[in-house]
matplotlib code that plots the C-alpha trace (Angstrom):
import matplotlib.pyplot as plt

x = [3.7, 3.0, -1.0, 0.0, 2.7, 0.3, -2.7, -0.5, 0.8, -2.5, -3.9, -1.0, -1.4, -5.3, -4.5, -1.8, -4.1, -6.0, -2.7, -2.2, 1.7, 3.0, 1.2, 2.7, 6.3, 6.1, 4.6, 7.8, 10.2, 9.3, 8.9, 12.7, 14.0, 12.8, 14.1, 18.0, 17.0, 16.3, 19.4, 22.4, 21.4, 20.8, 22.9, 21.8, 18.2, 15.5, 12.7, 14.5, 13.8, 10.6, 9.5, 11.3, 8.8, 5.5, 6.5, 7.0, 3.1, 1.8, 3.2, 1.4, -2.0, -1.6, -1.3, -4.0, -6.3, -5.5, -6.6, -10.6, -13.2, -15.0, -17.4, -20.1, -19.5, -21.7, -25.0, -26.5, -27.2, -23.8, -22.7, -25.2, -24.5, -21.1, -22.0, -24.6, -22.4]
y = [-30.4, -28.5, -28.1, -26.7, -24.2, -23.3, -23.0, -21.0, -18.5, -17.9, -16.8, -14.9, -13.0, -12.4, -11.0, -8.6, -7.8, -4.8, -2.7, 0.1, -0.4, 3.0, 5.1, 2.9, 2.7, 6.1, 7.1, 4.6, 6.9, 10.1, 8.6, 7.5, 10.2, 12.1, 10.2, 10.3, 14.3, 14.1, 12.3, 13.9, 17.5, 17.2, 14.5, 12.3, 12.8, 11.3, 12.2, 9.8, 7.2, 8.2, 8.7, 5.8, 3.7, 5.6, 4.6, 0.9, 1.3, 3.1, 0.4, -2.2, -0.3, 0.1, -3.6, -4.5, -2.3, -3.2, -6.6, -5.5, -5.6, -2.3, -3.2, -3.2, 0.4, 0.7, 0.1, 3.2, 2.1, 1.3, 5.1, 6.6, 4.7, 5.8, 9.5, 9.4, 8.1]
z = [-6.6, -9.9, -9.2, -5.9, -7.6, -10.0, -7.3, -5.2, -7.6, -9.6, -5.8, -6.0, -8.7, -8.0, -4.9, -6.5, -9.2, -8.0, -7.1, -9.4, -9.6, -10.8, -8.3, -5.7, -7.3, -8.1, -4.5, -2.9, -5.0, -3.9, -0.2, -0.5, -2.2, 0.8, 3.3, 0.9, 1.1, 4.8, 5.4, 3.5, 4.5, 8.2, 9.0, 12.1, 13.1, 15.0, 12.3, 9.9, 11.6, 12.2, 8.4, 7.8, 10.1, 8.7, 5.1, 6.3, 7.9, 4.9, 2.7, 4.6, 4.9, 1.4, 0.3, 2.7, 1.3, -2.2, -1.3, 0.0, -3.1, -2.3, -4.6, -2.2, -1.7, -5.1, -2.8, -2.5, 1.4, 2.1, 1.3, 2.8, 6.2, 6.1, 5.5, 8.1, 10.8]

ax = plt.figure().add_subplot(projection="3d")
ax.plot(x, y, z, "-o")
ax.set_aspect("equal")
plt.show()
């Protein structure tokens, strides 16, 4: 039970490792603090609930691609195939 703790959270923390944390704590803050703005100043609102759902999605685009190695994007190739298409 321990090896698979140990397997499990060392996969874990490789996975998380990539993520630079204060530009996405510090990106969260300002994302809430707009949505507390939003809020107490207009009262009930459908964009609320609207931003509220984009900041969900971003969050989750932006674990996702914390988790791709772009290191193939150092190929010369690679870049020049995306700026060609």
């Amino acid at each position: 039970m321990g090896a698979l703790y140990s397997a499990v959270t060392g996969a874990r923390s490789r996975l998380f490792a990539n993520i630079d944390w204060p530009l996405f704590v510090a990106a969260l803050a300002v994302s809430l603090l707009g949505l507390i703005t939003m809020r107490s100043l207009s009262g009930d609102n459908g964009y609320f609930d609207k931003q509220l759902f984009w900041i969900a999605i971003s969050v989750g685009v932006f674990f996702v691609a914390s988790t791709i190695d772009f290191s193939f994007l150092r190929r010369t190739s690679v870049v020049v195939g995306i700026f060609v298409l």
